[in-house]
N, C-alpha and C positions, 0 to 999 in steps of 0.2 A: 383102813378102808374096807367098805361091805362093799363086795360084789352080788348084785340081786341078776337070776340067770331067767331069762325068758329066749321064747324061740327065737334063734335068730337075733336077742338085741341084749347086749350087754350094760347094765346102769351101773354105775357105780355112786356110793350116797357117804358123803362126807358127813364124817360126824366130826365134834368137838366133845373128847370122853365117852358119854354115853348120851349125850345129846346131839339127832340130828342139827345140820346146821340150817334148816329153815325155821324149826322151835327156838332154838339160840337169836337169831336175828330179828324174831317176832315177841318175844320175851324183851329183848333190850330194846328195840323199839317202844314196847310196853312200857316198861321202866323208863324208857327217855320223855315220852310223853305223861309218868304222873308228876316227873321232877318240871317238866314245865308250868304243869297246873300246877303244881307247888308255888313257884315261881309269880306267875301270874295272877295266882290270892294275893299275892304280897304289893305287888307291882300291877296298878290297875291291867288288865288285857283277859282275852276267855280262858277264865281257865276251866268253863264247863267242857268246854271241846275238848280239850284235852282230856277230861276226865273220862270224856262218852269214847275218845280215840284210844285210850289204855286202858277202857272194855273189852272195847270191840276185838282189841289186840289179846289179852288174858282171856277171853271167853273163845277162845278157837282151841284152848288146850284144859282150860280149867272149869267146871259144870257147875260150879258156886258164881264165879265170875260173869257166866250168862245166867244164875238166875237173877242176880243185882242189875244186868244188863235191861233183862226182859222188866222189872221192876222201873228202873230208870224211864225207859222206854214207854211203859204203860201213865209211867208222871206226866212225862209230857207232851203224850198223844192229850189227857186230858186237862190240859194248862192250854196246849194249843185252843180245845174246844169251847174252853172259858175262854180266853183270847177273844176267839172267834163271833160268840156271842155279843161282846162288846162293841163293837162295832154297828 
């Protein structure tokens, strides 16, 4: 256990090895939602949600994983806007 010392208030930050345990639980998160969209190609259900959701979760630690984010995102800002047109 790290003890982190500020005035007056004492934190204490669980790690797992050398992984804090909010990275650890955001990673497996990660990884639970690409095995669903795995899942969910297979077995009709979204499994773009899943895909855009073990993003969202990988790009808070990894800078390749939000530029594929920002990429994703920019697809179907303009999918929506074709969409939209149609109408």
């Amino acid at each position: 256990m790290t003890t982190l010392t500020y005035p007056m208030l004492y934190i204490r930050m669980v790690t797992f090895g050398e992984l804090p345990m909010k990275k650890l639980c955001i990673l497996l998160l990660g990884s639970l939602f690409v095995l669903l969209a795995l899942v969910f190609i297979i077995v009709p259900g979204p499994s773009i949600v899943f895909l855009l959701a073990a993003l969202v979760c990988f790009s808070m630690y990894y800078p390749r994983a939000r530029t594929w984010l920002k990429k994703v995102q920019s697809i179907f800002t303009k999918a929506c806007y074709k969409l939209d047109r149609l109408k």
